[in-house]
DOKOLPA-973790 format. One line per field, with one value per residue: residue number from 1; x, y, z of N, C-alpha, C in turn. Coordinates in pm, whole numbers, padded with zeros to 5 digits. Layout:
n <- c(NUM;...)
n.u <- c(X;...)
n.v <- c(Y;...)
n.w <- c(Z;...)
ca.u <- c(X;...)
ca.v <- c(Y;...)
ca.w <- c(Z;...)
c.u <- c(X;...)
c.v <- c(Y;...)
c.w <- c(Z;...)
//
This chain:
n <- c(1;2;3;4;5;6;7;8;9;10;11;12;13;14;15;16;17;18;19;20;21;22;23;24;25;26;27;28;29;30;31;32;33;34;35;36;37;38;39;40;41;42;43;44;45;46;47;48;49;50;51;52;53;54;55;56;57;58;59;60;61;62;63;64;65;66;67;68;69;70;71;72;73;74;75;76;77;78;79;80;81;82;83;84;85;86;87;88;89)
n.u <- c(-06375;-06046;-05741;-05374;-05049;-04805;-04472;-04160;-03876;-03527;-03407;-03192;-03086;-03029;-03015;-03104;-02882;-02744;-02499;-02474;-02428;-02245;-02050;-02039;-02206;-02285;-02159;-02301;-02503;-02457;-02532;-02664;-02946;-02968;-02974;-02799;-02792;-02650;-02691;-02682;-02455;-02422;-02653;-02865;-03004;-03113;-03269;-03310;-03524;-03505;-03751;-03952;-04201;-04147;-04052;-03893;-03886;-03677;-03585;-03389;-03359;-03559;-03534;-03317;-03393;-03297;-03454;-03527;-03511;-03316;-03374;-03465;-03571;-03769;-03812;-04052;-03989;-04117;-04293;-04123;-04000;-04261;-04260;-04033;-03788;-03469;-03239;-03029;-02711)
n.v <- c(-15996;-16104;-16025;-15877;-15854;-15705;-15873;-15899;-15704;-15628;-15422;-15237;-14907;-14563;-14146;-13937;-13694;-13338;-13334;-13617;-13670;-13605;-13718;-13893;-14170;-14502;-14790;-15019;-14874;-14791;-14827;-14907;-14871;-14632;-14303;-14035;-13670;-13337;-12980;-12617;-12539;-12768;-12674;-12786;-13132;-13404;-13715;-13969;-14308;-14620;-14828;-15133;-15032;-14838;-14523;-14288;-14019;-13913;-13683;-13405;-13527;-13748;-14120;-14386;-14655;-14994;-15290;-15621;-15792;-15694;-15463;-15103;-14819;-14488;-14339;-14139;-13871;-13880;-14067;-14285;-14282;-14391;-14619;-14784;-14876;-14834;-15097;-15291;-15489)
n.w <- c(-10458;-10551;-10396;-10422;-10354;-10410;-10468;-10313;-10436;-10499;-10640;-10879;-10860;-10962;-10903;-11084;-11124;-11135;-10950;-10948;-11238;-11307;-11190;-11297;-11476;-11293;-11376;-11396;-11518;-11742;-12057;-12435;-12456;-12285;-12305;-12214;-12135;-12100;-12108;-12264;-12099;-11878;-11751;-11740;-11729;-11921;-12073;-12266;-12277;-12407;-12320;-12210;-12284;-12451;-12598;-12333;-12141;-11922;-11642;-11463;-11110;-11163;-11088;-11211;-11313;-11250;-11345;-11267;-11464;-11637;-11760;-11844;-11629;-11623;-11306;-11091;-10852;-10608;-10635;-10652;-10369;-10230;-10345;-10330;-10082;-09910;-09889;-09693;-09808)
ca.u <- c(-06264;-05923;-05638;-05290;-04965;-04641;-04378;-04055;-03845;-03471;-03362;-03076;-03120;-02933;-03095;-03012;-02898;-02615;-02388;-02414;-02428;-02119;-01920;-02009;-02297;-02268;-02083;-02427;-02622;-02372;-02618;-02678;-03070;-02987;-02888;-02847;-02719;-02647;-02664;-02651;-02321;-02455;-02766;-03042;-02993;-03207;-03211;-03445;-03450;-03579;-03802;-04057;-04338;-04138;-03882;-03931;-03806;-03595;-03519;-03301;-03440;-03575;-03411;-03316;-03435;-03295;-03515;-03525;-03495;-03217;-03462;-03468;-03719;-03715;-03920;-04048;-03914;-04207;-04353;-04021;-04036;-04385;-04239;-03881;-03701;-03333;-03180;-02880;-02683)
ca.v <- c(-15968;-16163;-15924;-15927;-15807;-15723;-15972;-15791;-15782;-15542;-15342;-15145;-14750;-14469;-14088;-13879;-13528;-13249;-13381;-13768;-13673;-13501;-13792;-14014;-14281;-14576;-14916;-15095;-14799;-14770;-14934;-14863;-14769;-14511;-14166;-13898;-13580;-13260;-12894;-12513;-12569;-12821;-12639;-12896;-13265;-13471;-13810;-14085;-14502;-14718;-14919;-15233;-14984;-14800;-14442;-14228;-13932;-13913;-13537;-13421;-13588;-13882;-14188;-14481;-14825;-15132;-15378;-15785;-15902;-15586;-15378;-14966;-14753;-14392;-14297;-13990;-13918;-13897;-14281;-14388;-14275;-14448;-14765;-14853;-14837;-14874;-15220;-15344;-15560)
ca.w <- c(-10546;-10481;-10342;-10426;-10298;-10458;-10414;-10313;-10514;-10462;-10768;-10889;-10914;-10968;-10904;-11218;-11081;-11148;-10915;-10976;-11372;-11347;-11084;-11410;-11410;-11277;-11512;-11465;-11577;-11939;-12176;-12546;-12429;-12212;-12369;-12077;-12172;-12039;-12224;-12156;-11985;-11786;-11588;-11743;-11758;-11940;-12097;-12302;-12239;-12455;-12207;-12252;-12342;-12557;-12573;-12205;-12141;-11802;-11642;-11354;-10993;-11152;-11065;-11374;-11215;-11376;-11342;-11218;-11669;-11674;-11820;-11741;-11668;-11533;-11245;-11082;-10739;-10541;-10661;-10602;-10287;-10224;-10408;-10256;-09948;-09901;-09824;-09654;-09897)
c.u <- c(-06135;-05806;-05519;-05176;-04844;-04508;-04232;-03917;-03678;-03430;-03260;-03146;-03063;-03024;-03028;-03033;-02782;-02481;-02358;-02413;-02292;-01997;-01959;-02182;-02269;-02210;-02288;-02549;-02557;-02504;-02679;-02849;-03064;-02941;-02920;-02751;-02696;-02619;-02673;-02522;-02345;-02580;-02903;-02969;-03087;-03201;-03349;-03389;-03499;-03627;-03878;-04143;-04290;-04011;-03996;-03814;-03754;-03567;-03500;-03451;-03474;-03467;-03448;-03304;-03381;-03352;-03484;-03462;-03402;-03306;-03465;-03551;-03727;-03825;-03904;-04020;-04017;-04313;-04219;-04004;-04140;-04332;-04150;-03834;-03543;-03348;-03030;-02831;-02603)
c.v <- c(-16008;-15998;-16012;-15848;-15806;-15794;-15862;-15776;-15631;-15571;-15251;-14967;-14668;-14318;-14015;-13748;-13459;-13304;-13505;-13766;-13666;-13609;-13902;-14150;-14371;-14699;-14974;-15010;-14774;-14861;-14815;-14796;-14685;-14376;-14038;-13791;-13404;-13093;-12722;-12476;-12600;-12812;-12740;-13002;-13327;-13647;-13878;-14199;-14530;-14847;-15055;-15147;-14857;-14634;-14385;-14153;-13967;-13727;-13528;-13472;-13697;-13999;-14315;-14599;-14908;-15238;-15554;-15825;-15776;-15488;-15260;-14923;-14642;-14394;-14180;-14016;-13943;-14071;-14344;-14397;-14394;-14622;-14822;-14772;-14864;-14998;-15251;-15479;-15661)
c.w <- c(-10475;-10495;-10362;-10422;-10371;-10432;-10373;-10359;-10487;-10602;-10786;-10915;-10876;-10987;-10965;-11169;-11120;-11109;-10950;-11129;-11393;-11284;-11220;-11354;-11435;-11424;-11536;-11532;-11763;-12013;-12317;-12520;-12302;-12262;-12273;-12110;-12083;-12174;-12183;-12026;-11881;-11683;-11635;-11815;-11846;-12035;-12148;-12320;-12329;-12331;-12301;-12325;-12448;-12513;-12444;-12211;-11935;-11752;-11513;-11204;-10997;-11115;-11191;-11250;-11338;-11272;-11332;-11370;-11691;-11759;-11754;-11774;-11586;-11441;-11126;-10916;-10593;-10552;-10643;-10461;-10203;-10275;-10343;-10146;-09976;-09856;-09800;-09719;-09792)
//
């Protein structure tokens, strides 16, 4: 069975929490499929994308990846973890 390796590829992402909800999110994260809201006077975040595979819910910790084709997609913080590292720009 042929084996095959992820090319590597660096991505934008922003980690959706209390404090960075509240300092405003990011210009490149503004987009008509993102709707992130906040309620209860603020103590629960939550938010849904319209992705490739369709609506996703988003909730505080995750972080919103935009993607290589500008495409977003939330993910949980522990596979992001596991998935990406930091890079020096």
């Amino acid at each position: 069975m042929p084996k095959f390796r992820k090319k590597p590829v660096v991505i934008d992402a922003w980690q959706f929490t209390k404090e960075n909800f509240r300092e405003g999110v990011p210009r490149d994260f503004r987009d008509r499929r993102v709707t992130l809201w906040s309620q209860y006077g603020g103590e629960v975040i939550e938010g849904e994308i319209d992705t490739l595979e369709g609506k996703m819910r988003i909730s505080e910790g995750d972080y919103l990846v935009k993607g290589v084709s500008g495409e977003f997609y939330p993910c949980k913080p522990d596979i992001f973890a596991l998935t990406y590292e930091e890079v020096d720009e």
